[in-house]
C-alpha positions in Angstrom: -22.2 29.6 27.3 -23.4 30.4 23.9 -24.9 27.8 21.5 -24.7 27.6 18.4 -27.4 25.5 16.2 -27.5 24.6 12.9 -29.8 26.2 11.3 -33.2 25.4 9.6 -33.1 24.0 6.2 -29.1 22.9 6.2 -29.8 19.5 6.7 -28.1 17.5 3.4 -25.3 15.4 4.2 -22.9 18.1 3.1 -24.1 20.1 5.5 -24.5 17.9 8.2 -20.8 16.7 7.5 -19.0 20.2 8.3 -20.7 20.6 11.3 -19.9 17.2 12.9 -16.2 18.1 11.6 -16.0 21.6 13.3 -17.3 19.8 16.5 -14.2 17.5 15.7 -11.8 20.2 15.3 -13.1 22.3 17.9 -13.1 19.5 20.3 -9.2 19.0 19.3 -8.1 22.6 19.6 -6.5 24.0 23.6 -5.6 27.6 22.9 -6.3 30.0 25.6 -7.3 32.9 22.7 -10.1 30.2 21.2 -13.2 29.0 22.8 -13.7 25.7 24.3 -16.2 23.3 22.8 -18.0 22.7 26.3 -21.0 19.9 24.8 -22.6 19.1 22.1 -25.6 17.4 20.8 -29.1 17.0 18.8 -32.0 18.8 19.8 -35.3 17.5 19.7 -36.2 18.4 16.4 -33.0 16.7 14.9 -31.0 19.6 14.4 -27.3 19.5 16.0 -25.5 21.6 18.4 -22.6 23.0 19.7 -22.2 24.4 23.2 -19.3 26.6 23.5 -17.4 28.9 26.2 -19.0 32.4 25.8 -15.9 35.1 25.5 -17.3 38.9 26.3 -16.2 41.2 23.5 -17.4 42.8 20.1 -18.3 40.9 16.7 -14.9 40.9 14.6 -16.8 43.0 11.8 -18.1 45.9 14.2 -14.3 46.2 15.8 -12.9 47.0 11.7 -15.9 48.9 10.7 -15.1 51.1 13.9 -11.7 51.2 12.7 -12.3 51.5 9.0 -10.4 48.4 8.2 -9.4 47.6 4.4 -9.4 44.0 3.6 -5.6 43.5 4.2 -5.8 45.1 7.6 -9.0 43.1 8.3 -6.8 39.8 7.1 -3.9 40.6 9.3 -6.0 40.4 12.3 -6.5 36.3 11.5 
């Protein structure tokens, strides 16, 4: 799996907010080419979490670096 945690300090409303509605959108989506949202939760020190299918492969920015992609190339890709 990989977890992702909100970090340190992004802890205003606002902030919260996004990530309770990316747990609601990710929750929502069935796509075989996007991760599943597998759990979620609070840790102990208050700060929420996602738990999320790990997919094997490179960071998006390393595979267009490697590739010397120009922003319209890079935008394509999405």
């Amino acid at each position: 799996v990989a977890i992702k945690v909100l970090r340190a300090g992004l802890d205003s409303p606002t902030d919260l907010a996004r990530f309770r509605a990316e747990r609601r959108i990710l929750a929502a989506l069935d796509h075989p080419t996007i991760a599943r949202l597998l759990d979620g939760g609070v840790a102990p020190d208050g700060r929420p979490y996602l738990v999320l299918e790990y997919v094997e492969g490179e960071p998006l920015t390393t595979y267009c670096d490697a590739r010397a992609l120009d922003v319209p190339a890079r935008l394509r890709l999405f």
